[in-house]
N, C-alpha and C positions, 0 to 999 in steps of 0.2 A: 504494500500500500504506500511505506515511505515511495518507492520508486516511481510509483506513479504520481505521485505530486510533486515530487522532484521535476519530474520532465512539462507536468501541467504547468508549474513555477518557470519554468525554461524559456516557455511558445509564450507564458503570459509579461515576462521580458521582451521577449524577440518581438510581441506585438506593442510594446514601450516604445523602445528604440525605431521602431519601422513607423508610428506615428510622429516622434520625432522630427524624423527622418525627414517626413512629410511636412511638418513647418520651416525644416530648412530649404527643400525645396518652391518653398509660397515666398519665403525670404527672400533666397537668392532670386528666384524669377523679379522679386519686386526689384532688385538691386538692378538686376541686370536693362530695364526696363528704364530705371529714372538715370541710372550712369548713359546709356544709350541718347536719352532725352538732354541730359547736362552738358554732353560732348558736340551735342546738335549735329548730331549724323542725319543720314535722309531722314527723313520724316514717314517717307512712305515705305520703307523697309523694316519701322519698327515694329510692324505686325508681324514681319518671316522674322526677325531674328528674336521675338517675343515664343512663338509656334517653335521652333528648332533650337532654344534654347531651353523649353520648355521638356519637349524629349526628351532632350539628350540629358538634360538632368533628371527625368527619372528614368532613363537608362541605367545611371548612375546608383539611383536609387536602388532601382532591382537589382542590380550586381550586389548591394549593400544588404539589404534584405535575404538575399539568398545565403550570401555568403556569414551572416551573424545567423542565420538558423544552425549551419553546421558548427559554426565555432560553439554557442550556446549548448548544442545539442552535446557535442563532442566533452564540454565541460562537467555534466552533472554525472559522471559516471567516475573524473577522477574527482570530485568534490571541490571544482573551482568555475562553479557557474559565477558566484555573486564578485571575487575579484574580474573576473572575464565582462561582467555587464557595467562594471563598474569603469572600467578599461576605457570600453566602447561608450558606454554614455556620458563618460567626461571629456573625450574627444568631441564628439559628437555635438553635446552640450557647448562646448570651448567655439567649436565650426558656427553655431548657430548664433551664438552669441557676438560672435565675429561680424558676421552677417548681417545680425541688426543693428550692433553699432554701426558700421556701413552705410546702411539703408537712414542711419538718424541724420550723420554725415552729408549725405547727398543732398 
């Protein structure tokens, strides 16, 4: 029974960090959007590079997603899920935070 809340405790991290995930992604798209506008590049270009930067960051995402299921997963069996999330969502945390001071900046 421990084992199986172990691993429920895992996926219910991995969907922590994958929401996350998901507000750095809204972050940085707004970053990328008002830097775009501040530089005063075309004007009419900032719909494709608003669309294709929008992708390619949760392209990003998905790779990250995927890839913290297995380490997450990989973890609770040798007993280092909570330093392994803790790892990940202070990076994580550090990137987003980056991100919206950025965005205050702009």
């Amino acid at each position: 029974m421990k084992r199986i809340l172990s691993y429920l405790l895992c996926y219910l991290l991995w969907v922590i960090n994958g929401a996350l995930g998901l507000l750095g992604i809204l972050i940085a798209r707004s970053v990328l959007a008002k830097a775009y506008i501040r530089l005063r590049l075309n004007p009419w270009a900032l719909g494709a590079v608003d669309k294709w930067g929008f992708l390619l960051l949760g392209l990003v995402w998905l790779i990250f997603v995927v890839a913290c299921e297995g380490y997450y997963r990989e973890g609770v069996p040798r007993g280092k899920l909570w330093p392994r999330f803790a790892r990940v969502t202070g990076v994580e945390g550090f990137l987003v935070g980056i991100g919206y001071g950025v965005q205050l900046l702009i």
